[in-house]
C-alpha positions in Angstrom: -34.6 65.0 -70.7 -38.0 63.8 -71.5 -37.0 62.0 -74.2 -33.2 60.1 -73.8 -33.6 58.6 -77.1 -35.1 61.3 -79.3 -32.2 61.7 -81.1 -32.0 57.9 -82.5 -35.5 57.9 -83.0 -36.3 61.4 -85.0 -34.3 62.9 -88.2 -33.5 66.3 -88.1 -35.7 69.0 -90.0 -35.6 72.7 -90.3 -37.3 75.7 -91.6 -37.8 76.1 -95.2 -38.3 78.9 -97.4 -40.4 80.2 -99.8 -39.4 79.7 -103.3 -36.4 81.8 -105.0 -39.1 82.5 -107.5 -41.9 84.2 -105.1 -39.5 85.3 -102.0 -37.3 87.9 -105.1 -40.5 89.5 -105.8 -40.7 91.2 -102.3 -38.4 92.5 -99.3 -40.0 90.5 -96.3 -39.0 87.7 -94.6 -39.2 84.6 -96.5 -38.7 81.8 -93.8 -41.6 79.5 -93.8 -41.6 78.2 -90.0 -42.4 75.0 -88.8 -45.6 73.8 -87.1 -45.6 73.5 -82.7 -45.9 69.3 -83.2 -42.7 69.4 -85.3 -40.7 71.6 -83.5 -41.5 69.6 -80.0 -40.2 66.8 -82.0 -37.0 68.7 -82.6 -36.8 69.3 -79.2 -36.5 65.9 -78.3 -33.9 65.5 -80.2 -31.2 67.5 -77.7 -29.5 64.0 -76.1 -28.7 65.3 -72.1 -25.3 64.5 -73.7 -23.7 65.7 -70.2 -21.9 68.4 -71.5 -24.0 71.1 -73.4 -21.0 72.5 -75.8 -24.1 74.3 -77.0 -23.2 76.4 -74.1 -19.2 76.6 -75.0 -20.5 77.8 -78.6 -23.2 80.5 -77.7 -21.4 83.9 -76.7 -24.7 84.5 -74.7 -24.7 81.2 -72.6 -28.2 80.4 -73.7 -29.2 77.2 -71.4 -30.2 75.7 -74.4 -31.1 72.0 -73.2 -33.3 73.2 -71.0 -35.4 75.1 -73.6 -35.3 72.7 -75.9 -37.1 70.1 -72.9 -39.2 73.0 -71.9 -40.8 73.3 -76.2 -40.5 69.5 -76.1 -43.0 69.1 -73.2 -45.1 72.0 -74.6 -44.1 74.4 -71.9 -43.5 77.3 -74.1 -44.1 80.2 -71.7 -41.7 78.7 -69.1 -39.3 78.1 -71.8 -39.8 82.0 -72.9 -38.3 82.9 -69.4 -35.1 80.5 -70.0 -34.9 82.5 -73.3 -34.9 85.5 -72.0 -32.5 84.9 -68.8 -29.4 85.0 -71.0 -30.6 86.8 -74.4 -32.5 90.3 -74.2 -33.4 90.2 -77.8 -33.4 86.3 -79.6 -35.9 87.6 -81.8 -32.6 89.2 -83.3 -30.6 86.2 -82.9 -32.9 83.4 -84.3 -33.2 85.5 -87.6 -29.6 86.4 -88.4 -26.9 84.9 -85.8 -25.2 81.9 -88.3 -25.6 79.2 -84.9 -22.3 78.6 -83.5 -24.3 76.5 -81.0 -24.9 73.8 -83.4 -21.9 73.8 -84.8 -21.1 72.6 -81.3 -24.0 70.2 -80.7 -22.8 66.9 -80.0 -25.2 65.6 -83.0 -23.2 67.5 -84.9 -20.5 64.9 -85.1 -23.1 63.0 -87.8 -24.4 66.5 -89.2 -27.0 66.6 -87.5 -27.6 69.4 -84.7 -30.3 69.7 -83.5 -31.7 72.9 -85.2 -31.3 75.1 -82.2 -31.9 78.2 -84.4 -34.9 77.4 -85.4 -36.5 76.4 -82.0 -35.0 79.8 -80.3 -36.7 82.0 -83.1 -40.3 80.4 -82.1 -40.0 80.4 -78.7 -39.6 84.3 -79.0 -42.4 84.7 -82.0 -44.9 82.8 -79.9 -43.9 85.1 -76.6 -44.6 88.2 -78.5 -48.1 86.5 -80.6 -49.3 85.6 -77.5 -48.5 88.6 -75.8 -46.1 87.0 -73.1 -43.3 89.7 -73.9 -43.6 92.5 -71.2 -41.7 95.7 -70.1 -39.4 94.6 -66.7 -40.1 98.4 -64.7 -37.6 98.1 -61.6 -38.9 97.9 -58.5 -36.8 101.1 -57.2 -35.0 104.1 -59.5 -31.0 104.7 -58.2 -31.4 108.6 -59.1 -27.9 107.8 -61.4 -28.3 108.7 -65.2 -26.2 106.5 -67.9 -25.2 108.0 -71.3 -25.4 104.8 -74.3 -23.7 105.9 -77.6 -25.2 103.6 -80.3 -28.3 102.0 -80.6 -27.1 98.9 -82.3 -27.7 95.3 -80.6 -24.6 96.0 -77.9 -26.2 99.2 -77.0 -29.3 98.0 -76.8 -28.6 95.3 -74.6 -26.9 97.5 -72.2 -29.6 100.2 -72.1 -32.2 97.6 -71.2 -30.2 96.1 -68.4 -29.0 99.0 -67.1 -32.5 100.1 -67.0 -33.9 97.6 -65.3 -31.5 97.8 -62.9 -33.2 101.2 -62.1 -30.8 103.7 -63.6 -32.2 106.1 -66.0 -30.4 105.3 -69.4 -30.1 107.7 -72.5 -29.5 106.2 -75.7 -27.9 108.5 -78.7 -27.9 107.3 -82.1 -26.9 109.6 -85.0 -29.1 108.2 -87.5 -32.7 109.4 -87.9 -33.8 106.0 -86.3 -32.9 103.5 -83.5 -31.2 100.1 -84.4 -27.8 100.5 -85.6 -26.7 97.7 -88.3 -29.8 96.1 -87.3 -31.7 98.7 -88.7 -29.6 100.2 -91.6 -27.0 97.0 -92.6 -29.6 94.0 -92.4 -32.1 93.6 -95.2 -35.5 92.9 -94.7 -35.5 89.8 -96.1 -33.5 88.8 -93.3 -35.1 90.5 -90.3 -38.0 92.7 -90.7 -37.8 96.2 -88.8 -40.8 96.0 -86.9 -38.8 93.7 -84.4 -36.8 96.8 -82.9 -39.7 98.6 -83.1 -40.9 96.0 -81.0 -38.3 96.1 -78.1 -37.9 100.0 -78.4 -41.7 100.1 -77.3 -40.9 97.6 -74.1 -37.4 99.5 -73.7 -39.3 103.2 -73.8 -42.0 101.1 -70.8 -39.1 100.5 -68.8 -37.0 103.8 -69.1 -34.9 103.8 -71.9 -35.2 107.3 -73.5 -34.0 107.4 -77.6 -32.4 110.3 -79.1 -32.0 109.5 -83.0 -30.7 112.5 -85.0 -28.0 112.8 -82.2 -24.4 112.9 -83.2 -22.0 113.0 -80.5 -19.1 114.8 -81.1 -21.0 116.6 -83.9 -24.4 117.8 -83.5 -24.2 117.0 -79.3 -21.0 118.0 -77.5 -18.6 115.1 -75.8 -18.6 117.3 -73.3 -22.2 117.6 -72.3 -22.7 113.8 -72.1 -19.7 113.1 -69.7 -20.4 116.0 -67.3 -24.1 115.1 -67.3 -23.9 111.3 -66.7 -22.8 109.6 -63.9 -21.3 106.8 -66.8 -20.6 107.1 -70.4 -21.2 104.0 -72.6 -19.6 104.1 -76.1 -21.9 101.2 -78.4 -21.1 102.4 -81.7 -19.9 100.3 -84.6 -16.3 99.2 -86.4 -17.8 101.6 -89.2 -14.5 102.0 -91.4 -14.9 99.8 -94.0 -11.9 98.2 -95.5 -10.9 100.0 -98.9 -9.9 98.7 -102.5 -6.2 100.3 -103.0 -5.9 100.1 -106.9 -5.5 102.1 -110.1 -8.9 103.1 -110.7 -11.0 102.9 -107.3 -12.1 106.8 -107.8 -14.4 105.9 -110.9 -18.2 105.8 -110.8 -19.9 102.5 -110.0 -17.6 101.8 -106.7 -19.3 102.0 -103.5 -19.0 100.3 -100.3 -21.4 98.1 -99.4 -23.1 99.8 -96.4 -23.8 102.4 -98.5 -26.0 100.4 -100.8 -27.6 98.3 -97.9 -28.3 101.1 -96.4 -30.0 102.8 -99.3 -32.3 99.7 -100.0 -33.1 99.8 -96.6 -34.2 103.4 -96.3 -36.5 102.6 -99.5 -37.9 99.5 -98.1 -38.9 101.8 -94.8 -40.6 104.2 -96.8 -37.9 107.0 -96.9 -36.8 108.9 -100.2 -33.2 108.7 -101.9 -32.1 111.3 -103.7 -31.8 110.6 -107.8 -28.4 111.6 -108.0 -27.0 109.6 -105.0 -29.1 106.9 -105.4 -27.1 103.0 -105.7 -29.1 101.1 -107.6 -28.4 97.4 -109.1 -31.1 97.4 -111.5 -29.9 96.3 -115.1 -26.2 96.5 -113.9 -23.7 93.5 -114.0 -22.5 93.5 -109.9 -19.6 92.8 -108.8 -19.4 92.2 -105.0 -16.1 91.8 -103.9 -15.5 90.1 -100.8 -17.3 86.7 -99.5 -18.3 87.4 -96.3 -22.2 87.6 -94.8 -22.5 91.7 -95.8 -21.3 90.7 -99.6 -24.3 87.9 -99.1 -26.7 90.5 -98.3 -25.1 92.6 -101.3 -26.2 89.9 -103.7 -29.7 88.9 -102.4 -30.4 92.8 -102.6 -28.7 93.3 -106.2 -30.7 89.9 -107.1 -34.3 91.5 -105.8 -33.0 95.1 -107.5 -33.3 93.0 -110.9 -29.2 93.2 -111.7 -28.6 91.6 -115.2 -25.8 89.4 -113.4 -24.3 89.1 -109.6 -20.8 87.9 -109.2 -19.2 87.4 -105.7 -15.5 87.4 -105.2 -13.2 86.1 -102.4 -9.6 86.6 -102.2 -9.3 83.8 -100.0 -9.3 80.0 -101.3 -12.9 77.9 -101.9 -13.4 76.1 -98.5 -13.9 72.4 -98.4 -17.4 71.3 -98.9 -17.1 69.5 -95.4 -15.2 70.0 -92.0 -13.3 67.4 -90.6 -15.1 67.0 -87.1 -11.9 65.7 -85.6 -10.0 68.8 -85.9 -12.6 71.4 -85.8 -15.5 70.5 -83.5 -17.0 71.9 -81.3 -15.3 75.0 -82.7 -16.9 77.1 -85.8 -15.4 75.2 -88.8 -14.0 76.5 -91.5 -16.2 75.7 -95.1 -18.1 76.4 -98.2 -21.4 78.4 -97.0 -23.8 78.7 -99.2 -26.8 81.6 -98.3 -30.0 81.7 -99.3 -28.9 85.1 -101.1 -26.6 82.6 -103.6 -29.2 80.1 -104.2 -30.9 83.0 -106.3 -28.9 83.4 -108.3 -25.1 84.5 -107.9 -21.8 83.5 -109.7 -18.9 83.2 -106.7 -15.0 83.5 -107.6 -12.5 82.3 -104.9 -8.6 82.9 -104.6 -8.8 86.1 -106.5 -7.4 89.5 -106.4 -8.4 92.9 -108.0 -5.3 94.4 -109.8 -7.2 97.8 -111.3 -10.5 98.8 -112.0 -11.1 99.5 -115.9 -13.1 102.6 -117.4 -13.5 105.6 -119.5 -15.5 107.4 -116.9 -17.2 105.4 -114.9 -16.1 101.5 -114.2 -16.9 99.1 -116.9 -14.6 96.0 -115.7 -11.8 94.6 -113.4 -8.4 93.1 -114.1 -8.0 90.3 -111.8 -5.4 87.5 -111.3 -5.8 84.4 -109.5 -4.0 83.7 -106.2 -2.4 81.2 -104.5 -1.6 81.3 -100.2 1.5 80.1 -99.6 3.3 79.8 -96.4 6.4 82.5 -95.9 9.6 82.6 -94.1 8.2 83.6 -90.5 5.3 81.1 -90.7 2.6 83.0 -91.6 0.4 82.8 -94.9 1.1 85.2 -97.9 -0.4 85.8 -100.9 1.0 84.9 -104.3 0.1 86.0 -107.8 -0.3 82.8 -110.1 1.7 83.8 -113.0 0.0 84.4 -116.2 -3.5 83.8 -114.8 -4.9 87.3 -114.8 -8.2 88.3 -116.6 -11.2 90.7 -117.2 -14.6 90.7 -115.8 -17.4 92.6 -116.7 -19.1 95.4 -114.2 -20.6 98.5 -114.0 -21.5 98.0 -110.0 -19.0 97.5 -107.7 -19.8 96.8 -104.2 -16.8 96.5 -101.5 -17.5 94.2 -98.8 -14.3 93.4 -97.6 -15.2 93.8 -94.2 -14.7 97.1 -91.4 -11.2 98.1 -89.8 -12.0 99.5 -86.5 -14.5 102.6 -85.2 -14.3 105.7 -86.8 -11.7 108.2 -85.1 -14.0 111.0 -85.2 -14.6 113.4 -82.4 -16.2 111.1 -80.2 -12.8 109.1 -79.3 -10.2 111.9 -80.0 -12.2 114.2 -77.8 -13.0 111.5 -74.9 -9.1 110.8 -75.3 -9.8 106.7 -75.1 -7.0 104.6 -75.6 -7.2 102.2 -78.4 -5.6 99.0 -79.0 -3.7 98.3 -81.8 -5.9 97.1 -84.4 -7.4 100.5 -83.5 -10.8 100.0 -81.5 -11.0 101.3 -78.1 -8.9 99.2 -75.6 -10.8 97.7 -72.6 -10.9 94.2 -71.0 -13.5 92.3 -70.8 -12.7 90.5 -67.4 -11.0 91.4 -64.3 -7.1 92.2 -64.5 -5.3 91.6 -61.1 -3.5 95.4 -60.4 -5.4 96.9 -63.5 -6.7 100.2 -62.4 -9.9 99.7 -64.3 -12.6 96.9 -64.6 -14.1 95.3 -67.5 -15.2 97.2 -70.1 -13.5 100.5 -68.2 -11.8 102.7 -71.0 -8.4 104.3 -70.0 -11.2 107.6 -69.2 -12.6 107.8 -65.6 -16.8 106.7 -66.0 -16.2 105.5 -69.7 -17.2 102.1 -70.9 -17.1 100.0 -74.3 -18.7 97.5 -75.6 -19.7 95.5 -78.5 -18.1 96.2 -82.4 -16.4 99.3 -80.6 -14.3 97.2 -78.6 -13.8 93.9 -80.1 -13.7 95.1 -83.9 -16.6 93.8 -86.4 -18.4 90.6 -85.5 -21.8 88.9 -84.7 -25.4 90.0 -83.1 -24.4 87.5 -80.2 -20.9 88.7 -79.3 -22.9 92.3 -79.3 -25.6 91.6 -76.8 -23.2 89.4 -74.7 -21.0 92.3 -74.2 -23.8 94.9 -73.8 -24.7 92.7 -70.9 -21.9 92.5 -69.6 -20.6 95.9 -69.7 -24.3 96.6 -68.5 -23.0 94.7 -65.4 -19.9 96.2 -65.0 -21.4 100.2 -65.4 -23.9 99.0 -62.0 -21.0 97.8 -60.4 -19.1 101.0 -60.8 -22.3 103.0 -59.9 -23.8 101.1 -56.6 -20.9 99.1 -55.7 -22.3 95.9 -56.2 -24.4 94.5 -58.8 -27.0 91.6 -59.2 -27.0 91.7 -62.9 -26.1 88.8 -64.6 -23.2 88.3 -66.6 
């Protein structure tokens, strides 16, 4: 490294943001980022600590030490290439991936990683400002045609590689635009839409063809895709969201929380919603139950809606306020995170259950009771009414974000005949299995792949573009018989 003892000598600092009182006035991003002297600084800071966990916390491998000496020593185009060698779109990851990698930085030990995060997202804004970013056209076309089935980051990823490996790749989305939760789960705040449009315009330059508007198993035939493909790549999302099973759910004012984002996001874009569908926060006391990053996204959106209040609940208990490092690192601790959607304003309820929705009509309150977690006869955790704790809170918006189940089983899998696993998403491993008849990311259906949320159930942009790749990999084994992809 070109500086062994930046770390000692040079605090760690990050991005900043505008002020809750400007940034809930608008629906752009709100991240104010950090000059080219002060980021180089930061990128002094990475130690050559011998071991990169870094790398052990990244689902994409980013080489991250080697970037971070490439920005330190100015080299920013070079350290563009780095970049891009492991991640296809860190545009999408240095906006809304929550950094595993420095929760595995060695300087994490004394709380202070080196802000990884923040370096990644301006190597990739300064590649695209000054025009660095270009279209990868293969040097030679294999004549072999790939079928992609979801346009979210995992399908993405695996369209582009398998594109640039010179097969002609089809992307189907069922929406009336390309992007997936990128597009319609992710507020703007967060990550601004003209970043797809972005890659869909290099994607489109190297081959990738979009068909929005295109539901398979609906408005296209299963049929057509796998008897006009040489492979079949299902990239669609763990879309069933989990459901509030009370007295009282059917009432007015209860919606899932994709629903709303995606509403918001449609408006934001430019696109009507009808009045008498229309999820609005405005002047409503929310109630977002369930603590996760999509009932974070609820609240900032409720907060720049104008709700009168926002109150987040999480049946689980408060985390601590600190990890212990000797039991948790390098691994993704368990504690309190607090968003930049809370800081504007939010009330947040832990250990807490719903026991019926109230209302003459439409919902005007819960009954809730505290919880405790207690451990039961076989081991595991269970929960535990405290007795005499229930109460009433206020609400005539309910948003459910208690996280997604598995895929849909619509036509798509029931028609394709997939096997699924047993939390219900379509069974495939991701590595070789001595004896299996299949390789990664092979379905239990000859020329069928999965990938991404599909697969592994509902988790992050990184896991998504890692397996994209991969599976991208494994589809250009299947087809040539070798592949030079990288994992």
């Amino acid at each position: 490294m070109g500086k062994p003892t930046g770390f000692k000598e040079i605090s760690r600092r990050d991005r900043s943001y505008e002020p809750v009182s400007q940034r809930v006035k608008h629906w752009k991003e709100f991240v104010l980022p950090m000059p080219e002297g002060e980021l180089s600084r930061q990128g002094a800071r990475c130690m050559d600590c011998g071991i990169p966990f870094c790398h052990q916390g990244c689902p994409v491998n980013n080489i991250i030490p080697d970037w971070n000496d490439l920005v330190f020593r100015g080299h920013w185009r070079e350290a563009l290439e780095v970049l891009h060698s492991t991640n296809n779109f860190p545009e999408f990851t240095g906006r809304i991936c929550p950094a595993p990698c420095e929760a595995a930085c060695t300087l994490n030990i004394s709380d202070q990683p080196v802000t990884i995060k923040s370096i990644e997202c301006a190597i990739i804004d300064k590649g695209w400002e000054e025009g660095w970013v270009k279209p990868e056209i293969p040097a030679f076309r294999t004549g072999k045609r790939v079928a992609v089935v979801g346009s979210g980051p995992a399908g993405l990823a695996c369209a582009q590689q398998l594109a640039r490996a010179g097969h002609t790749v089809v992307v189907y989305e069922k929406r009336d635009r390309i992007g997936g939760l990128l597009r319609y789960g992710i507020p703007d705040f967060k990550m601004e839409k003209h970043w797809i449009d972005k890659r869909m315009a290099q994607m489109q330059a190297e081959g990738v063809e979009f068909r929005p508007n295109s539901h398979v198993g609906e408005t296209i035939p299963v049929r057509s895709l796998y008897d006009g493909y040489d492979a079949l790549v299902l990239a669609g999302g763990a879309e069933q969201p989990r459901d509030l099973e009370v007295t009282g759910r059917h009432l007015p004012g209860i919606h899932f929380a994709m629903d709303f984002l995606t509403q918001q996001n449609a408006r934001v874009a430019g696109r009507s919603v009808a009045e008498d569908t229309a999820i609005l926060a405005t002047g409503r006391k929310v109630v977002v139950i369930g603590g996760g990053d999509t009932g974070s996204d609820c609240v900032g959106t409720s907060i720049r809606q104008q709700a009168a209040s926002v109150t987040q609940l999480e049946i689980m208990p408060r985390p601590p306020e600190k990890e212990d490092k000797a039991l948790t690192w390098p691994l993704w601790p368990l504690k309190l995170r607090t968003s930049s959607s809370h800081e504007e304003g939010c009330g947040r309820d832990w250990a807490v259950a719903t026991k019926r929705v109230l209302g003459d009509g439409k919902v005007e309150g819960l009954e809730l009771v505290r919880v405790d977690w207690v451990r039961g006869e076989t081991g595991g955790m269970q929960l535990k009414e405290v007795e005499g704790s229930a109460f009433v809170l206020e609400a005539d918006l309910v948003l459910l974000a208690m996280g997604f189940v598995h895929p849909v089983h619509d036509r798509l899998i029931s028609e394709l005949g997939v096997a699924l696993d047993g939390r219900g998403n379509i069974a495939a491993e991701t590595e070789e299995v001595p004896g299996a008849a299949v390789g990664p990311y092979h379905t239990s259906v000859e020329k069928v792949f999965t990938c991404g949320d599909m697969r592994r159930g509902q988790s992050l942009v990184v896991w998504a573009i890692r397996e994209g790749r991969q599976c991208a990999r494994a589809v250009d084994q299947m087809l040539m018989g070798y592949s030079e992809l990288p994992r």
